[in-house]
N, C-alpha and C positions, 0 to 999 in steps of 0.2 A: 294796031288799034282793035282791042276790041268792045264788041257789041253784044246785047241781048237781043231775043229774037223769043217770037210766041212760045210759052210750053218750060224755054230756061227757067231752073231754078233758082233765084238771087239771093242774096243776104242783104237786104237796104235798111238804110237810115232816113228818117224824115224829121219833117215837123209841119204842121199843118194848123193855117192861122184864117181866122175869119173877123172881120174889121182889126186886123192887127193884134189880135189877142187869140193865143194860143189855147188849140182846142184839145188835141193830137201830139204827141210825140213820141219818138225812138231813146232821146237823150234825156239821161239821168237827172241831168243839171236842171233840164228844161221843166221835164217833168213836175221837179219839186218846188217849181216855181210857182205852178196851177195845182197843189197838191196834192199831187199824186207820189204816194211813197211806195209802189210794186215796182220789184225788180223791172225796170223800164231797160229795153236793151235792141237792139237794131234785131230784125226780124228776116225770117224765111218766107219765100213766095215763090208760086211758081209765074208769069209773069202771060196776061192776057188769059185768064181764068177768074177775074172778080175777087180775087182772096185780097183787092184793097179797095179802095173807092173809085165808081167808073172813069172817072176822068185821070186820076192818078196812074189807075192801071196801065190805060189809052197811050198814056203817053212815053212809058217804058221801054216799047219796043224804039229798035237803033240806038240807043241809048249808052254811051260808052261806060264801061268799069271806070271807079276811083275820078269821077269827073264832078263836079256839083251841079246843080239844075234849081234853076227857080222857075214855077208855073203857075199862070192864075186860071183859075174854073169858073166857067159860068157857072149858073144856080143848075141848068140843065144838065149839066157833068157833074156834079157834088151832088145835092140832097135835095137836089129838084125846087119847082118856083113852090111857093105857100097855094095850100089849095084851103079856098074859104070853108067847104063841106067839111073839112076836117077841127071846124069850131063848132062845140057842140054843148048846148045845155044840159045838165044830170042835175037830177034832185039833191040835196042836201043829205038826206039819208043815206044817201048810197056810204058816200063818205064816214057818217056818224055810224052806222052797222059794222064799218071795218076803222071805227076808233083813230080816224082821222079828224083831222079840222081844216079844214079848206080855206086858203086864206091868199089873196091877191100874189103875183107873185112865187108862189110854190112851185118848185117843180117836182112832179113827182113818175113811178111806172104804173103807167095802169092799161091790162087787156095788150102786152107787152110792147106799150107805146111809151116813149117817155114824153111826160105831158106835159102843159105848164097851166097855172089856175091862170085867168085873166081878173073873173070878177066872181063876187059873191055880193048876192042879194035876195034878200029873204028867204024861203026854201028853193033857189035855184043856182048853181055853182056852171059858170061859164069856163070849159076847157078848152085850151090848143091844141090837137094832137098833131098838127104839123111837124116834123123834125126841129129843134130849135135855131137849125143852121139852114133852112129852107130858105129859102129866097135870097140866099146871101153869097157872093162873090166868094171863093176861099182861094189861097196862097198857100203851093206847098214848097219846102225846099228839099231837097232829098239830092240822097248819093248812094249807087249802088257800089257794095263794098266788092265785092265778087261773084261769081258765077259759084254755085252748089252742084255738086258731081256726085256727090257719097249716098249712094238710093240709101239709106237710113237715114239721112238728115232730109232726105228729101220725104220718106214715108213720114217722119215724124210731122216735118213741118202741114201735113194736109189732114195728121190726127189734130194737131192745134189748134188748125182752121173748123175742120168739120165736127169737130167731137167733142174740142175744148176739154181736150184728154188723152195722154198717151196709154196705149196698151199696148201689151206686148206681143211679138208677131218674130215671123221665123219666114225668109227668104227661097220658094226655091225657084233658081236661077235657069233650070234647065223646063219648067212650063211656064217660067215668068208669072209667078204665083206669089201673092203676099197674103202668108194664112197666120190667122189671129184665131186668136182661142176667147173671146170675150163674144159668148152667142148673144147677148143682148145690144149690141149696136146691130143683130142682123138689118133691122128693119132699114137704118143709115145705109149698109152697106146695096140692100135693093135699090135705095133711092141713088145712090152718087156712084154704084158699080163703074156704069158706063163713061163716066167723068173722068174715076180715076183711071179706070183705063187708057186715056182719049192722054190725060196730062202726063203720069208715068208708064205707058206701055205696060204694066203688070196689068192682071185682072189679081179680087182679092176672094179669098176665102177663110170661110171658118171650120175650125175643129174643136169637136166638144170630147168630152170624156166622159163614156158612157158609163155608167156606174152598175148598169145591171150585169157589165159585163166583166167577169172575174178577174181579168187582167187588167183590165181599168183600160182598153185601147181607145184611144183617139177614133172617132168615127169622122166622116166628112157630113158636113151640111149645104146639101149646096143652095147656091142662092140664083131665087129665081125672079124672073122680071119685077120690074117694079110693079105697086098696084094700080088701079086707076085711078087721072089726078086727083079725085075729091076725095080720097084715101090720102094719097101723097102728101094733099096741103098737110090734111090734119098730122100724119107723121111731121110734119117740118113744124109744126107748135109745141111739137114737145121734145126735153129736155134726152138724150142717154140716160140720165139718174131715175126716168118715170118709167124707162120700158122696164 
């Protein structure tokens, strides 16, 4: 029999339903049921690192390979109870300045919340910023397909998670070094160094290619602590595409 255990990296499939309608999924079929037409396909994780939803994650470990699992979450393990502060009034301008119309119902991104309008009445526009799955019981079913060994499938799978972007990178085995040549995720790489280290035992680095220098060699850059957190937050609002 085997099991996962903290750190494993899996290959799982799920589905995840809140009042019985499907929010979440790995399969195709399911997928295009709530219309979503991206390649939908079972995914990589490493397992007790948050790369799914806290309660899903939680519950991974001991977990046998090729076995199916059904599990319900409280709202405290999903996407937390509705907190009332997070209904808020906004003028009607706001909306008309960015060529919106606000209208009962809408759900929309905004200040990278996904919101829902409740009410409109005269110039004042009532929003949810709650999670729209806040308060609510969810159902997941899932099966872990296999355990993942191949440290590229495993470096990929934490570009996917953190970067929502692959880049390309070169392995060396004997400092347990994973160097990428794209200096503009450095700032990512201060913030989650210590992470990736902690989930795949590599530390990561970058190499730039110095152009003043006639041979074009690769220099090292090395990366140094993170900044402090009110630096950090604001690093984590922004996109890889802004740095």
């Amino acid at each position: 029999m085997t099991t996962v255990q903290k750190n494993d990296f899996i290959e799982i499939e799920f589905t995840g339903k809140a009042n019985n309608e499907i929010f979440d999924t790995t399969h195709k079929e399911e997928a295009k049921k709530i219309g979503i037409e991206a390649d939908v396909k079972p995914i990589i994780v490493s397992v007790g690192n948050e790369m799914l939803l806290k309660g899903l994650d939680k519950n991974l470990e001991g977990k046998e390979i090729a076995k199916q699992y059904s599990i319900k979450l409280a709202p405290e393990e999903a996407f937390g109870k509705r907190n009332p502060s997070l209904i808020k009034t906004i003028p009607i301008k706001v909306f008309r300045e960015k060529n919106m119309n606000p209208v009962p119902g809408l759900t929309l991104q905004m200040d990278n919340y996904l919101t829902k309008i409740l009410s409109v009445s005269g110039g004042r526009v009532t929003v949810d910023f709650n999670n729209p799955l806040a308060g609510k019981e969810i159902e997941y079913d899932f099966k872990i397909l296999k355990k993942v060994e191949d440290i590229k499938e495993k470096i990929n799978a934490l570009q996917d998670f953190f970067f929502r972007n692959r880049f390309e990178f070169t392995i060396n085995e004997t400092d347990k070094k994973i160097i990428l040549k794209e200096e503009k995720i450095l700032p990512f790489l201060q913030i989650f160094q210590e992470k990736f280290k902690e989930i795949l035992g590599y530390g990561f680095e970058i190499f730039k290619e110095d152009k003043k220098e006639k041979k074009q060699e690769d220099r090292k850059i090395e990366i140094k602590p993170a900044a402090p957190k009110k630096q950090i937050d604001n690093n984590k609002n922004k996109s890889v595409n802004e740095l």
